[in-house]
N, C-alpha and C positions, 0 to 999 in steps of 0.2 A: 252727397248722394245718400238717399236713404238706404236702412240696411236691409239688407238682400234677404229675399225668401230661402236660400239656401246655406247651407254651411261653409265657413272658409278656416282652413289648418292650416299651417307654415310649419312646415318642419326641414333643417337643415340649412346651410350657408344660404344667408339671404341678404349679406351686405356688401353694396359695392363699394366703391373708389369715394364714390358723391356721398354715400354715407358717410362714408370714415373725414371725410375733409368737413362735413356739416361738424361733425361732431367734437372735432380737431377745434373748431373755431368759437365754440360752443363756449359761453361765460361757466367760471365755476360753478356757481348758483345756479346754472340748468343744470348743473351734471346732477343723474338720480343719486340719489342716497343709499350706499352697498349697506348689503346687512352683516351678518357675522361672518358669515361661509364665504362670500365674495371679497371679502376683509383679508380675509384667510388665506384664499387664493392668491389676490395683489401680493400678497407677503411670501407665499412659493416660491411665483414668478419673478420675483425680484421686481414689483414695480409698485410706484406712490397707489395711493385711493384715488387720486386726480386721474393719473392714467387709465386703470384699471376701468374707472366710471364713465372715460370717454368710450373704451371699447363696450359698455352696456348702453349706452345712450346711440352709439351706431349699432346695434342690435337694433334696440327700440325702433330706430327710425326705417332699417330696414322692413323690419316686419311689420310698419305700418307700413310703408312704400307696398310690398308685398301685399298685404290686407287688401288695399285698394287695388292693384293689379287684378287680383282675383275676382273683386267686387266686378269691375269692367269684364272678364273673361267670362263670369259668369252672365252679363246683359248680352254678351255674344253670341254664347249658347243657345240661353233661351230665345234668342231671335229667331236664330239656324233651327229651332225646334215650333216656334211658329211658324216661320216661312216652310219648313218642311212637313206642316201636321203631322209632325210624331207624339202619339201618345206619350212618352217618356216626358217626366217632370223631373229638372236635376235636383238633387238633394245635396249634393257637397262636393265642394274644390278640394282638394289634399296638395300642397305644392310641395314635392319631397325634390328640394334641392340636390342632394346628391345622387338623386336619378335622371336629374335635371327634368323631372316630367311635372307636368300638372294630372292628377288623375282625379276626372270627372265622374262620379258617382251618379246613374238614373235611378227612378222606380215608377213604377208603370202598375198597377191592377194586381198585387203581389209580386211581381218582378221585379229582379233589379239586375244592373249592368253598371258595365266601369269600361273606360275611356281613357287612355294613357295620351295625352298632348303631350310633345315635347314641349318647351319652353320655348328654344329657338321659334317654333313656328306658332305658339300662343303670344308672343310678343310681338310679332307682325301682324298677327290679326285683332291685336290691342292695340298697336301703335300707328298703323296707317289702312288703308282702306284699298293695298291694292289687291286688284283680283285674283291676282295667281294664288298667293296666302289663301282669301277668305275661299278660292274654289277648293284647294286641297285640303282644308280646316273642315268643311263641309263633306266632300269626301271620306273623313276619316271620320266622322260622326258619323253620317248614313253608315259609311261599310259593317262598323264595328255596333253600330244599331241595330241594324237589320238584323245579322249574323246571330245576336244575341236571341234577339225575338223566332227567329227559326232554331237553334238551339232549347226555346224553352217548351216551343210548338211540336219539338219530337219526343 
């Protein structure tokens, strides 16, 4: 996929089960290379470099995983933003795992607006095509679009 017109951030728990077992099964010779501080920590926690680097390489692999979620979430948007001729152009994904939301940043003609998707229902409208998803994914863009654009109009 090429890289998107827009921005993508990952911040927060973004590994799941499938990372941590990739990562588990992962030859030494993948695992990244800790530096001094990472070194540091394994040796806190009481665990080898081998361990410690498998939990940095399920990182890794999540927030690629993540990365490309958002790449797709973002082809979604902008679909929902053609299909609906809205002025608004997205400018950035923000996934803040511990709010569990994805927040969609616009900007429009010196405006700008934000879009709080949970995750639950941005992953249904990532992962299958059914309508119920993509009509209230759509919903929540118009509503909180609109709302915005008459907010900047008064």
């Amino acid at each position: 996929m090429a890289s998107p017109d827009f921005q993508i951030h990952i911040s927060g728990g973004t590994v799941s089960i499938d990372d941590w077992r990739q990562a588990n099964v992962a030859a030494e010779t993948d695992l990244p290379a800790l530096d001094e501080a990472q070194k540091e920590a394994a040796l806190k926690l009481g665990m080898s470099d081998v361990e410690y680097a498998r939990g940095v390489l399920a990182d890794e692999i999540g927030r690629e995983r993540q990365q490309e979620r958002g790449k797709r979430l973002g082809e979604v948007i902008k679909d929902f933003l053609g299909r609906s001729r809205q002025a608004w152009e997205l400018s950035s994904l923000v996934r803040k795992g511990i709010d569990e939301v994805w927040i969609a940043r616009f900007e429009d003609a010196g405006r700008a607006s934000k879009v709080e998707i949970p995750l639950e229902l941005a992953d249904d409208v990532v992962d299958s095509d059914d309508p119920f998803s993509r009509a209230k994914f759509d919903r929540l863009l118009t509503e909180n679009l609109e709302s915005s654009a008459v907010r900047k109009a008064s």
